[in-house]
GUTORKOL-378586 format. One record per residue (C-alpha): residue number from 1; residue in three letters; x, y, z. Coordinates in steps of 0.5 Angstrom, whole numbers, plus 500, padded with zeros to 3 digits. Example, Ala and Ser with C-alpha at 12.3 -4.5 7.8 and 13.67 -1.06 7.14 Angstrom:
% GUTORKOL-378586
+------+------+-----+-----+-----+
: resi : resn :  px :  py :  pz :
+------+------+-----+-----+-----+
:    1 :  ALA : 525 : 491 : 516 :
:    2 :  SER : 527 : 498 : 514 :
+------+------+-----+-----+-----+
% end
This chain:
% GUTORKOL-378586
+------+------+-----+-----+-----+
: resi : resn :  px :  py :  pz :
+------+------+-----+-----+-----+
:    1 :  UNK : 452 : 508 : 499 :
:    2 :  UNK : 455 : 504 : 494 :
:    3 :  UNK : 462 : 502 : 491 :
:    4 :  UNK : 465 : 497 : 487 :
:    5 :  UNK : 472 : 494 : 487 :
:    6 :  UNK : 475 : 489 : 482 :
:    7 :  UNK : 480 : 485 : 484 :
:    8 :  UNK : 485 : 480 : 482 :
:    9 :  UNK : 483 : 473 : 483 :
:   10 :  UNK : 489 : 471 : 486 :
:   11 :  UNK : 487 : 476 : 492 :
:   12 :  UNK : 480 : 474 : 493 :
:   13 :  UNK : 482 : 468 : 497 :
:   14 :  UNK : 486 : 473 : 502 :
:   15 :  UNK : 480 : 478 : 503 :
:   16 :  UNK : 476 : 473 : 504 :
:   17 :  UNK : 480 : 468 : 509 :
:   18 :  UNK : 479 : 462 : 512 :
:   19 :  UNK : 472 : 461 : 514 :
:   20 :  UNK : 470 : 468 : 511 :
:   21 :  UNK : 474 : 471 : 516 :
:   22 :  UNK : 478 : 477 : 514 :
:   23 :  UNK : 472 : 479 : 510 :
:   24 :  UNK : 467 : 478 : 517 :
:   25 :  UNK : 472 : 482 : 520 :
:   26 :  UNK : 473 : 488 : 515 :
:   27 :  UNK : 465 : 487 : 515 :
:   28 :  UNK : 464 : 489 : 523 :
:   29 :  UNK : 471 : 493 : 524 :
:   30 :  UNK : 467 : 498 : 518 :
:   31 :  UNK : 460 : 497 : 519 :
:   32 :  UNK : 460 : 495 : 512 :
:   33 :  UNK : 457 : 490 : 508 :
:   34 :  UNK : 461 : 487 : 503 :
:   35 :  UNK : 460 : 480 : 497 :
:   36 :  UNK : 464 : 478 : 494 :
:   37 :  UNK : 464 : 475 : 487 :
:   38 :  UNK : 469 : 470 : 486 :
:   39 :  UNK : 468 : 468 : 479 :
:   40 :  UNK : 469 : 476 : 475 :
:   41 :  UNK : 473 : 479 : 481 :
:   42 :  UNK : 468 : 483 : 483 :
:   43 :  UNK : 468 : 487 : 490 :
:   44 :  UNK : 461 : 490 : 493 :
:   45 :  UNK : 462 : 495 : 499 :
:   46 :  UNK : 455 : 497 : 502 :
:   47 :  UNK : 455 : 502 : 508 :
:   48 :  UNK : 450 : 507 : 511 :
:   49 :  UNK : 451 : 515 : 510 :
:   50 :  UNK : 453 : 516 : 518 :
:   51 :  UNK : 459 : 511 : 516 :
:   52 :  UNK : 462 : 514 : 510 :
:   53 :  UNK : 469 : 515 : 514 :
:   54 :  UNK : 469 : 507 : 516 :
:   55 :  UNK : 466 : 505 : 508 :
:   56 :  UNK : 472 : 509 : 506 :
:   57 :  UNK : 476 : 505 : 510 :
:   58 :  UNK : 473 : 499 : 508 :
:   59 :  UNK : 475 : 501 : 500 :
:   60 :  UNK : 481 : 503 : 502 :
:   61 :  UNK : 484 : 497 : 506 :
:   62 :  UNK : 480 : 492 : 500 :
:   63 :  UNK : 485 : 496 : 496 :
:   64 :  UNK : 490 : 495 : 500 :
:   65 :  UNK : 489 : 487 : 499 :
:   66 :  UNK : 489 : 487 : 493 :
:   67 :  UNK : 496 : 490 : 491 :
:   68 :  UNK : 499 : 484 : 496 :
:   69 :  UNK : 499 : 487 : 502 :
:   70 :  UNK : 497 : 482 : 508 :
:   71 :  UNK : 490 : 483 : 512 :
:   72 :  UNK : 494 : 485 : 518 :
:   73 :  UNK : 498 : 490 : 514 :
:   74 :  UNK : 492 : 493 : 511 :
:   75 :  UNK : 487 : 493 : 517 :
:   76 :  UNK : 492 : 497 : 521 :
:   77 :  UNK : 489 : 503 : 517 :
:   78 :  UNK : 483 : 502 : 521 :
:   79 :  UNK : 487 : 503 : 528 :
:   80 :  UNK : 491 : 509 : 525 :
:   81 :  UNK : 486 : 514 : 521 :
:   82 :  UNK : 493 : 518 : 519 :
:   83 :  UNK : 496 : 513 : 516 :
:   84 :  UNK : 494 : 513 : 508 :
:   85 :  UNK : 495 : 508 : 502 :
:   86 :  UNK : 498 : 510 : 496 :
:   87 :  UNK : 499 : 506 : 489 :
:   88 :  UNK : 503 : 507 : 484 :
:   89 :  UNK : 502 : 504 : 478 :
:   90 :  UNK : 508 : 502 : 473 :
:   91 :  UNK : 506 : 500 : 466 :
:   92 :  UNK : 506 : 507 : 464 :
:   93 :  UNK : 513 : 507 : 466 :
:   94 :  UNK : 515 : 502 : 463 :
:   95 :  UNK : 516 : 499 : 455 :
:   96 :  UNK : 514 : 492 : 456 :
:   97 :  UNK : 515 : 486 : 462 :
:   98 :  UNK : 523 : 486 : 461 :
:   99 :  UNK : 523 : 493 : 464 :
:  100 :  UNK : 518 : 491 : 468 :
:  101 :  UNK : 522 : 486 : 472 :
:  102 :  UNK : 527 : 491 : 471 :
:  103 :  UNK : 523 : 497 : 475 :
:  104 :  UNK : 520 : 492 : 480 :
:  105 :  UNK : 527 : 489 : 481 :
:  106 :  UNK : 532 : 495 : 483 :
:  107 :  UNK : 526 : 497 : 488 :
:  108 :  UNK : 526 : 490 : 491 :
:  109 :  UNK : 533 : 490 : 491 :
:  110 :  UNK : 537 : 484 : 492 :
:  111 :  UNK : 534 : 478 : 496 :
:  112 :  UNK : 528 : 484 : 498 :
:  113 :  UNK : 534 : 489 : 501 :
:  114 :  UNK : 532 : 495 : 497 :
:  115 :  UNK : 525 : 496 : 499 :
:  116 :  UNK : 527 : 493 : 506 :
:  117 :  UNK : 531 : 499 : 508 :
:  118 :  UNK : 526 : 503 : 504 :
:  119 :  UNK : 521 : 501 : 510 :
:  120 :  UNK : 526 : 502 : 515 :
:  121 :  UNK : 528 : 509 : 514 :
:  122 :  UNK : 521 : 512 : 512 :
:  123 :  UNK : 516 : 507 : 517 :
:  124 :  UNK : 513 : 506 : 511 :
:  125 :  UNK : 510 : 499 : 509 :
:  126 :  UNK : 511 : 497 : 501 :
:  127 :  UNK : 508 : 492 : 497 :
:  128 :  UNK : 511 : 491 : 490 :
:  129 :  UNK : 506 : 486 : 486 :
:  130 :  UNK : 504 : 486 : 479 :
:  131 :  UNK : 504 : 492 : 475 :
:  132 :  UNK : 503 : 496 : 482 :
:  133 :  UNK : 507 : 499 : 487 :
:  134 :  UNK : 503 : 500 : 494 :
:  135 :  UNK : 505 : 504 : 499 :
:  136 :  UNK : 502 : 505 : 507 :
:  137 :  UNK : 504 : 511 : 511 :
:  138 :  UNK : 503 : 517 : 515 :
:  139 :  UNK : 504 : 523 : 509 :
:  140 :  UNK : 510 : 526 : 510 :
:  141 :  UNK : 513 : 519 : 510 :
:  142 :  UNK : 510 : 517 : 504 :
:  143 :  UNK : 511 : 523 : 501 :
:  144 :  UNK : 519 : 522 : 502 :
:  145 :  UNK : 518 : 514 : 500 :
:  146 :  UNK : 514 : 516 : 494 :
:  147 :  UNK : 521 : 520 : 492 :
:  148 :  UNK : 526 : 515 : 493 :
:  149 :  UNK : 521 : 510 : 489 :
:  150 :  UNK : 521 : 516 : 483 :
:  151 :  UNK : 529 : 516 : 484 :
:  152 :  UNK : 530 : 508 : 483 :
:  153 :  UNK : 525 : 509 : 476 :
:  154 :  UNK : 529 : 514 : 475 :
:  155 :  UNK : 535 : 510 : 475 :
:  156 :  UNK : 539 : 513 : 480 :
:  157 :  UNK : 545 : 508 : 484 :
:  158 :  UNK : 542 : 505 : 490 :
:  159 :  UNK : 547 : 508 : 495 :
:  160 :  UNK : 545 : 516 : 492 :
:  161 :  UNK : 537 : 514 : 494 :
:  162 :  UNK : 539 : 511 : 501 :
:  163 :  UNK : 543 : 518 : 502 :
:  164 :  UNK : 537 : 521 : 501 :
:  165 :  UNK : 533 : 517 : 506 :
:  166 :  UNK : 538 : 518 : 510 :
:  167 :  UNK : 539 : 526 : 510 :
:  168 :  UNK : 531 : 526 : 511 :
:  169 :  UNK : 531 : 522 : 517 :
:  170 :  UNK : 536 : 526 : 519 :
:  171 :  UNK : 532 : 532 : 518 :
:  172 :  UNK : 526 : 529 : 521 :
:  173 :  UNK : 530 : 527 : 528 :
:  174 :  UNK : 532 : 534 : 528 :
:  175 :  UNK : 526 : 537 : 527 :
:  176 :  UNK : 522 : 532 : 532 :
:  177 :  UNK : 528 : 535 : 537 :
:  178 :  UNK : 527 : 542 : 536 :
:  179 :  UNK : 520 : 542 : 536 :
:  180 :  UNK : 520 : 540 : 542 :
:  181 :  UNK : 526 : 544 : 545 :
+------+------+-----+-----+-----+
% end
């Protein structure tokens, strides 16, 4: 098996690490074999037919790097095989870079407390980075915090979607709490 990934220049430092590091231990951690090409930004991921879960992972996480997030973020996805990464791309949403820096703006939030909080209440990992939107999360997680970004794109004030996020975790406790009682 084979697969591609084009990255950004500015990432491929990050995947490839210190040394080669992060990408000899994505290559060890997911029995794959990945070259990258530094000038066109070019990612090849080889692996074998019995490993197609960990070359997938290995797609995923090079993904995962690519719209910001660290290597020790993205590598948590090989620990965890629920947790999923989800990208939501904004230049269709937006009409030009002004309002583009306007989307991205209200879900980082003043000095990052946006997207902080938005962490904190859905156990969700956000990465904003160029024209996209990373998330990393456990499904129900996502799919919460996935809402609560449509709801800031939509324009809705900051306080009605931390209410949201506040009655969902709220919902998630009680559900937890009857679950087991």
């Amino acid at each position: 098996m084979m697969q591609e990934v084009k990255i950004v220049g500015s990432r491929v430092g990050v995947l490839i690490g210190k040394a080669g590091a992060t990408k000899k231990e994505l290559e060890t951690r997911t029995h794959t074999t990945i070259t990258v090409d530094s000038k066109e930004g070019l990612v090849k991921v080889e692996g074998t037919e019995e490993n197609t879960i960990p070359f997938l992972r290995a797609v995923e996480i090079i993904n995962a790097i690519n719209r910001g997030f660290s290597p020790e973020r993205a590598f948590e996805m090989i620990e965890d095989e629920d947790l999923l990464l989800e990208v939501i791309d904004l230049s269709g949403m937006a009409d030009g870079p002004h309002q583009l820096d306007r989307l991205r703006g209200r879900i980082i939030g003043k000095d990052g407390r946006a997207r902080e909080q938005i962490e904190d209440m859905t156990d969700v990992e956000i990465s904003v980075f160029g024209k996209t939107i990373a998330l990393i999360g456990y499904p129900e997680q996502l799919k919460t915090a996935r809402t609560a970004i449509d709801m800031l794109i939509e324009g809705v004030p900051h306080e009605n979607v931390f209410a949201f996020l506040d009655k969902k975790k709220k919902e998630s406790k009680q559900d937890m709490i009857s679950y087991y009682y």
